[in-house]
Structures are given as C-alpha cells and as structure tokens.
C-alpha positions in Angstrom: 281.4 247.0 106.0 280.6 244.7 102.9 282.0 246.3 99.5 279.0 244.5 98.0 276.5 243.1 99.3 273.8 240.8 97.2 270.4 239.8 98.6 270.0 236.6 96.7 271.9 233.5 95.0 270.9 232.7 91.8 271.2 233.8 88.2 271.3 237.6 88.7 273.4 236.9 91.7 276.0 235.0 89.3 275.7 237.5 87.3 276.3 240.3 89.4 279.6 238.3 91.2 281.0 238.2 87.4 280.4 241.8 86.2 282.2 243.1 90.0 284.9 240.6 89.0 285.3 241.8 85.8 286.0 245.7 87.5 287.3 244.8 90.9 289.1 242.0 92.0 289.7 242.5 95.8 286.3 244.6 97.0 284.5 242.5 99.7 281.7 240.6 98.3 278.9 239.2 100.7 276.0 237.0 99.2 273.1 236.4 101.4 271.0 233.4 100.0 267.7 232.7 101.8 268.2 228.7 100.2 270.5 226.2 102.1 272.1 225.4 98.5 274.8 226.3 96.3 273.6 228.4 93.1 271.8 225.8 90.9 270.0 225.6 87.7 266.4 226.1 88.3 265.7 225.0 84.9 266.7 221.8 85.6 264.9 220.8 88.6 262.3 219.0 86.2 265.0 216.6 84.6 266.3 216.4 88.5 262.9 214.8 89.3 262.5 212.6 86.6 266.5 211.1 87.1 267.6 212.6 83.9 270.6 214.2 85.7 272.1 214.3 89.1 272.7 216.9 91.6 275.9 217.8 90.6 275.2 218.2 87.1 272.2 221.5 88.3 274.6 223.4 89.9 275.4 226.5 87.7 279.1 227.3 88.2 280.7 224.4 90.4 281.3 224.3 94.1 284.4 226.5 94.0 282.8 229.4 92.2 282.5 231.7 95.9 285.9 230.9 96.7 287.3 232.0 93.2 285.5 234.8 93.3 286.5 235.8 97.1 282.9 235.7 97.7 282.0 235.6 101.8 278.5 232.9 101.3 275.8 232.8 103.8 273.9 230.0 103.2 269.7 229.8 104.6 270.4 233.3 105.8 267.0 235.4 104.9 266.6 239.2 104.8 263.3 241.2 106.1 264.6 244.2 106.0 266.4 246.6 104.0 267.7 250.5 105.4 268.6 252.4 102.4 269.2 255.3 104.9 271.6 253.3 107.1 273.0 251.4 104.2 272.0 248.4 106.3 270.3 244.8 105.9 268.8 242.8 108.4 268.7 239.2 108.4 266.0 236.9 110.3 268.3 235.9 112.7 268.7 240.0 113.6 271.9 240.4 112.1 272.5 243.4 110.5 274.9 243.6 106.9 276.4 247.1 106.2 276.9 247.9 102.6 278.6 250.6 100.5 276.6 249.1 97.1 273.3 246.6 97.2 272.1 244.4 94.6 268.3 242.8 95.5 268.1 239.8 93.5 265.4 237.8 95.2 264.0 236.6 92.4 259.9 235.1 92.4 257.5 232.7 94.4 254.8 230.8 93.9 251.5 232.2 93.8 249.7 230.8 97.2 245.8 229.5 95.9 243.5 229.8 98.2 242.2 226.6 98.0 239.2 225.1 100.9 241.3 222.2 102.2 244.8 223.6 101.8 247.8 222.5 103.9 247.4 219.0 103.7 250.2 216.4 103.4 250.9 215.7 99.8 250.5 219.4 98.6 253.6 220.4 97.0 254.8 223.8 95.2 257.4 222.9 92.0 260.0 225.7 92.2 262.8 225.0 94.1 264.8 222.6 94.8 263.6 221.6 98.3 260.4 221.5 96.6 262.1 218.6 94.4 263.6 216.7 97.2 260.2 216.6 99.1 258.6 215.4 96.1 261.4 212.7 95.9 260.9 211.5 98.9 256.8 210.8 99.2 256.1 210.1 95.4 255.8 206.1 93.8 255.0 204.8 90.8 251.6 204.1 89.9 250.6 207.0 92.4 248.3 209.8 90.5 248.7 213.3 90.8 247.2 216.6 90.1 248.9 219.1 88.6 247.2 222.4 89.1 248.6 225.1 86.2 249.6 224.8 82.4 252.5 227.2 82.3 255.8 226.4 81.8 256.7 225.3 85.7 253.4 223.5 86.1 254.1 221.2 82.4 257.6 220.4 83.4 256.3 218.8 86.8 254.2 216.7 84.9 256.0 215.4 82.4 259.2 214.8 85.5 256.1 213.0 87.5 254.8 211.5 84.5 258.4 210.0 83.6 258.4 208.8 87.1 255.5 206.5 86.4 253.1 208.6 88.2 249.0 208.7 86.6 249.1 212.8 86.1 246.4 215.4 85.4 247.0 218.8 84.1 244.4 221.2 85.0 244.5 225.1 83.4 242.2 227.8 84.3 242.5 229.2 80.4 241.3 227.5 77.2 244.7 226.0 76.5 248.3 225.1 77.8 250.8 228.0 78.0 248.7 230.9 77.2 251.7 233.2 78.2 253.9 232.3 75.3 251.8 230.2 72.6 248.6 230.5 70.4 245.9 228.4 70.7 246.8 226.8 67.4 250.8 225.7 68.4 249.1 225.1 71.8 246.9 222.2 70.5 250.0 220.9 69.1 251.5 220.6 72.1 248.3 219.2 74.1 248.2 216.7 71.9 251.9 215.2 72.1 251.0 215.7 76.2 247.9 213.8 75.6 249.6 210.7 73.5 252.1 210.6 76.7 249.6 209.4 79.0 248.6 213.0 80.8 245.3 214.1 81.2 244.8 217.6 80.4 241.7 219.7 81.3 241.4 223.3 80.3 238.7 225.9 81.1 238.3 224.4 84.5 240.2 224.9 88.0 240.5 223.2 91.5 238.0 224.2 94.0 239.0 221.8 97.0 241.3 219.6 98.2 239.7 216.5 99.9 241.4 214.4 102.6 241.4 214.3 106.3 245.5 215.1 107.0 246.3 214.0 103.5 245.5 214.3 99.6 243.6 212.4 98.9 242.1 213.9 95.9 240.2 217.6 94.3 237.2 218.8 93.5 237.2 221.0 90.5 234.9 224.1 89.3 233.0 221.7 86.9 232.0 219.7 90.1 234.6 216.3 88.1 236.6 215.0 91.6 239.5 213.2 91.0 241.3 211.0 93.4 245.6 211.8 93.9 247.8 211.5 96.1 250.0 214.2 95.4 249.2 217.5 94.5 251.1 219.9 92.7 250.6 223.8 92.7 251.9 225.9 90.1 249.9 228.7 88.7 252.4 231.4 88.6 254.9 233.3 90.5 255.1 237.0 92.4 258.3 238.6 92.6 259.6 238.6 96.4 259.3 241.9 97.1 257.6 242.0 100.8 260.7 242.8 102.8 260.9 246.2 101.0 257.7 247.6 102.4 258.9 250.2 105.0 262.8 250.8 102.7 260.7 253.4 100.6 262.5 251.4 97.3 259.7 251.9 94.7 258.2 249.2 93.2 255.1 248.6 91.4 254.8 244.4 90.4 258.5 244.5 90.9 261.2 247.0 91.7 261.5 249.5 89.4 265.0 250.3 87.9 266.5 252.2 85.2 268.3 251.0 82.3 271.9 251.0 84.6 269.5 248.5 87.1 269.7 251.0 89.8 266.6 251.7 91.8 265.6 255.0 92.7 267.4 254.9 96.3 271.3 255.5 96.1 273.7 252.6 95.6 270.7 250.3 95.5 270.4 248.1 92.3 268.0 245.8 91.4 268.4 242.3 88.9 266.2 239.2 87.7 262.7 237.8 88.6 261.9 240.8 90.9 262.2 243.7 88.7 260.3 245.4 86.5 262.3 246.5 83.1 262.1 247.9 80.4 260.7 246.1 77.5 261.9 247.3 74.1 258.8 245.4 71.4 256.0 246.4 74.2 257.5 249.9 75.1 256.5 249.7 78.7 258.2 248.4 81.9 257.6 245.0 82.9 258.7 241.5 84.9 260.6 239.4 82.2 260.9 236.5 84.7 263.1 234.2 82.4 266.5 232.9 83.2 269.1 234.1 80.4 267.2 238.2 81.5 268.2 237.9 84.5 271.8 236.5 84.4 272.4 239.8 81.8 270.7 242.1 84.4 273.3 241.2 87.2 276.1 241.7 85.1 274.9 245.0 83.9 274.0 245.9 87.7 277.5 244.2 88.6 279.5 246.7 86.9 277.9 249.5 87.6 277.8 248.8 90.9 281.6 248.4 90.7 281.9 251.7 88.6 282.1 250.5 85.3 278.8 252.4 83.0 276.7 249.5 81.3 273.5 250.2 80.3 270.8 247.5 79.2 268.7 248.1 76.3 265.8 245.7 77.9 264.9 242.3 77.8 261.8 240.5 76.3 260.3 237.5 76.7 262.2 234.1 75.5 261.8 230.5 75.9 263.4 227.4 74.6 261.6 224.4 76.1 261.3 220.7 74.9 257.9 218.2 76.1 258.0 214.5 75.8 260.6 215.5 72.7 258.8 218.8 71.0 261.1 221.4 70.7 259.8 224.7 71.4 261.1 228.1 71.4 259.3 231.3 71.6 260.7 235.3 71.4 258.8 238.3 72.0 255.5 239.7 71.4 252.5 237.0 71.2 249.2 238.7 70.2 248.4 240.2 66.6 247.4 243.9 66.9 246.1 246.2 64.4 249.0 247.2 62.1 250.7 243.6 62.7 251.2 241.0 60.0 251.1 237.3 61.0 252.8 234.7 59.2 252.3 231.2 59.9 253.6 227.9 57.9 251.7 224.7 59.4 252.7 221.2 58.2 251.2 218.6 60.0 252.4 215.6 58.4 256.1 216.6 59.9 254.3 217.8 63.0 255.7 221.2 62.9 254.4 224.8 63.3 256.3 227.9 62.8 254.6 231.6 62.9 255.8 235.0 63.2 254.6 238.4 63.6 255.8 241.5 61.5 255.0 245.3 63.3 256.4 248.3 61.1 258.2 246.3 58.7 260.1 244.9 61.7 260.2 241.5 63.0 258.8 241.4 66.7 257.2 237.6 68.0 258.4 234.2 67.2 257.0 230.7 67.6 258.6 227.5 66.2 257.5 224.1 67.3 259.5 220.5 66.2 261.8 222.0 63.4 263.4 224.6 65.8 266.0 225.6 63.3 267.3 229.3 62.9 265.5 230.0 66.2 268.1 231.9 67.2 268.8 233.8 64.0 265.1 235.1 64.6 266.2 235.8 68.1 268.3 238.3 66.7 266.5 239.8 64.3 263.6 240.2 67.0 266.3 241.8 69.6 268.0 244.0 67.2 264.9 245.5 65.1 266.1 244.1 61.6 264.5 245.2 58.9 261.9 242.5 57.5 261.0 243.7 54.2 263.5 242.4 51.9 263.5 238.9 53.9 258.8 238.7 54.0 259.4 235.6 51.5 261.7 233.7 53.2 260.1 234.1 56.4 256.8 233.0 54.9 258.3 229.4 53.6 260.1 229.4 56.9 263.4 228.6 55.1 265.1 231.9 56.7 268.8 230.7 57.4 271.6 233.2 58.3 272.8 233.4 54.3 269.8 235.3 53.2 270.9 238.1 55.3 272.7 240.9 53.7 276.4 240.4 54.3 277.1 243.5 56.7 274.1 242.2 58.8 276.0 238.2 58.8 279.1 240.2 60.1 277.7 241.6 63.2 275.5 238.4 63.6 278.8 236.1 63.8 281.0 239.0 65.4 283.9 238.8 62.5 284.2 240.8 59.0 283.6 238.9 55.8 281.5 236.3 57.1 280.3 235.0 53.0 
C-alpha cells in the first residue's frame, strides 16, 4: 500500500513530493511517470534543441532529488486506469498500485491535426523531450521546415530550428502570432523581430496536406501556396490527459475539476497542473491555466493536504515570461478590453518597446510588456493581489511604475520585511 501515490513526473509532481515532505518525512511515496526521464524543465527543451544548454542543465531538481526524498520512481510506467472505489491504479503493463491518497498530475498533449497525409517520416510534435531528441537526430542545416502553430510551443521550435540553421516557416490559423496572450499591436512587434531573423511567418492560413510518398516532403496550405520541407513540426495546442479517467467517475469537464484544497470530487483523490481546471480569480470562472510556475504551486498545495496539512489556493491566472531572437516578453492576466475596462498603452518605437495594461473596477487585471520588461513582476503583484490602481493611474500611464511609488505598508508585504523606505 503506497502512502502516496502520484500519477505523473513533472512540475506538479515536484511540487506535490515537496509539500508531503514538508508534513511527512517517512510516508511511502510512489511516482508513476509515463516518460523514461528524470523530471526536466519543459521550458527548456527549445534552448536544448538549438545547443544553448545541455541535458544536465533541463533537469529540474538534480538526479538525487527521488532518493532525498525517499521517493520509490517508476520510470516509462503508464496508467489507464484509475479505481477510486478500490483505491487502486493500473498500469499498462497490468500492475495494479494501491493508495491511501492520489495525486493525478498528467499534465497535457498535443492536439492531433487531422491532416490528409499524416504519419509520414519527418512529422514531429515539439513537447517533450523525446520529441527533442528525434528532432536531433534527423534535422541538418540548410534543411527547411514547417512549423505549423504560432503559440508559445510552436515559436520556440522555430526560433531552436531556426538557430540550428534550418530555412523555417511559421504558419498560424489566426491573424497574428500568440493570440492567447498578446494583442495584435505587441504581436506585430514581435512578427516583425521573427521576420528580421530569417523566419517566414504566414497568418490567416493553415496546412491542408502533407505531401510525400513515406516522407515530408513538403505541405499544401488552405490558400492552395505549397511549400517544400523536410521536417514538419506540429504544434497547435495541447488537451489535458485526461482519457484514462473515463470509467473512475472523477469529474471533469476540459480538465478535472478540483476545489480550492486541489481535491477532486472522489475521496483522497487530488488533482494538480496542466490537467485541471481551477479557479481563476480576474475571470471568475474555472479554467485550465496550463503554465509552469501554476502548476508547481498546485502540487504543493495538493501535497500538503494530501499529507494533512489545510492549504488552500486562491487560483492561478495566466503568466508568461518568454524571450524571441532577444525580445523580452512577459504577459499577466486578463487580455481583452471589456466594457467597464480601461486600457492603457505607452508605445515607443524608436526603443522598440511596448507596454499596455488594463484597469477593471479601479483594479489592475492584464499586463503586457515587450523589450523594457522592467517592474514586470511588481505588476505581477499588483494583478495577483487586487491592488488598488487609482492613486498609481499616472504612473502606470508613463510606464515608470517602480516598487517606490507604492504606499509603504503595500512595499512591506511586497518585499516580506517592515520598514522597507
């Protein structure tokens, strides 16, 4: 009988190991991780590709974290099936894990296009890192490649395949790169540093067919354009991986639904990361926030509960800090201007920098800075703790907010000591 037993091995799984750890220090931990690798950084695949860092340098705690932590690890072991009744998991090889507390943290895939042509040599997903090393092995410089998707996943593998001298196109089924996080104005910002790197980008358009006999050899898009590659890359979103509940009668909706401790409706079953759906404090409903620091924070909170320690999360929002060919980016919260919204936006193009924000009920709730990235984070927490914006409209509009035009009681909490002057 496993103490604890975690589906899953990465960010919520760390998570979840340190907030037991934190509680209990002997109760039998048992990680079941469907990958054949240690825990790694999945944000650093890209710079993995390219040569920017090694394989050592991606993996997230070091190779002795499991045995610090008295964690039993079973590598390329998969579950399919969950027994909330039985307090049992089943593995693909049929064997079954008992468990007094569960943690699902199975994180996302890649959406599957169906494509006419698919399953051809030279068709790659970029989300893993076996995707990575199967890219490593078949790509060459001077080789072109297709990159099918604009989002964060699908602009990382091209710049990576770009850097490795590869002739890359971008193509995005919406008028402009990163739709999820940017406006079409800071977007056209970024398209154009992508553009001056050598990538072709084509919006409004998507790939019909895949041509070739066994391989790539090139695609056929919506606008009827074909363009020849040898490698094609597929990365228009992700699901969360949420199959192998379908007969364990754990709700779920687009992910599993959990309350505010991460537990799911089923007793002793708890829920962190890419395949949940949370609660959203700036949108007020309950959604996936598939981004790496949410789900790390989720498994801790779920950790300790789990190990009978009450922690309850106040919901996560979308965050990204990203960087292109050298543009900075970071984004926070809501992105579309509604009625009763007030948008603020400070453009200078001669430094190449854009920096907007939006303002709901006197309260600061979305963030977008692009090269000068400065006081990101201060805006961070303003977004995340629902500051106040009133006094603070003029500073925000000259973008020259820095942490020592906050009131002093708000500076103490912000840098976690009294007196901060």
């Amino acid at each position: 009988m496993n103490d604890y037993l975690i589906i899953g091995n990465s960010a919520a799984a760390t998570g979840a190991i340190e907030g037991i750890r934190t509680v209990d220090k002997k109760g039998d931990i048992t990680v079941l991780s469907e990958e054949a690798h240690l825990c790694y950084s999945r944000p650093l695949i890209s710079y993995f590709l390219a040569g920017k860092v090694d394989g050592e340098k991606i993996i997230y705690r070091g190779r002795d974290f499991y045995s610090k932590n008295k964690v039993n690890l079973h590598l390329g072991s998969r579950a399919i099936e969950v027994d909330p009744d039985k307090k049992v998991v089943t593995s693909e090889g049929g064997r079954e894990y008992p468990y007094q507390k569960l943690l699902i943290a199975t994180g996302s895939s890649p959406l599957a296009l169906l494509l006419k042509g698919s399953g051809k040599k030279g068709q790659h997903f970029f989300y893993n890192l076996n995707d990575v090393y199967h890219l490593k092995e078949i790509i060459k410089e001077g080789d072109s490649a297709v990159v099918v998707g604009g989002g964060l996943i699908g602009l990382k593998a091209a710049e990576a395949l770009s850097l490795k001298g590869l002739k890359v196109t971008v193509v995005e089924k919406t008028p402009y790169l990163l739709s999820s996080i940017l406006n079409q104005a800071s977007a056209t910002i970024l398209e154009e540093r992508i553009r001056k790197s050598g990538i072709r980008v084509i919006v409004n358009n998507t790939v019909e067919e895949i041509t070739g006999t066994d391989k790539v050899e090139g695609v056929i898009l919506g606008s009827g354009e074909r363009i020849s590659c040898t490698t094609l890359v597929l990365a228009a979103g992700v699901k969360p991986n949420t199959s192998f509940l379908e007969n364990s009668g754990i709700p779920v909706n687009r992910g599993i639904l959990v309350n505010e401790k991460m537990e799911t409706q089923r007793e002793g079953v708890y829920a962190a990361g890419d395949v949940v759906e949370g609660w959203d404090p700036l949108s007020e409903n309950k959604r996936v926030v598939p981004i790496w620091p949410a789900a790390y924070c989720q498994g801790l909170i779920a950790g300790k509960n789990m190990a009978g320690h009450p922690m309850e999360s106040s919901g996560e929002f979308p965050r990204n800090s990203i960087s292109f060919f050298g543009l900075n980016i970071i984004t926070a919260g809501l992105l579309e201007v509604n009625s009763g919204e007030e948008e603020i936006i400070n453009y200078n193009e001669d430094k190449n920098t854009y920096y907007r924000v939006l303002i709901k009920d006197n309260r600061l709730v979305g963030m977008i800075k692009m090269g000068d990235i400065k006081e990101a984070g201060v805006l961070t927490w303003m977004i995340k703790k629902k500051m106040p914006a009133g006094d603070l409209k003029e500073k925000l509009k000259s973008g020259s907010l820095n942490p020592v035009h906050l009131p002093e009681s708000i500076r103490s909490i912000l840098y976690g000591e009294e007196g901060v002057k």
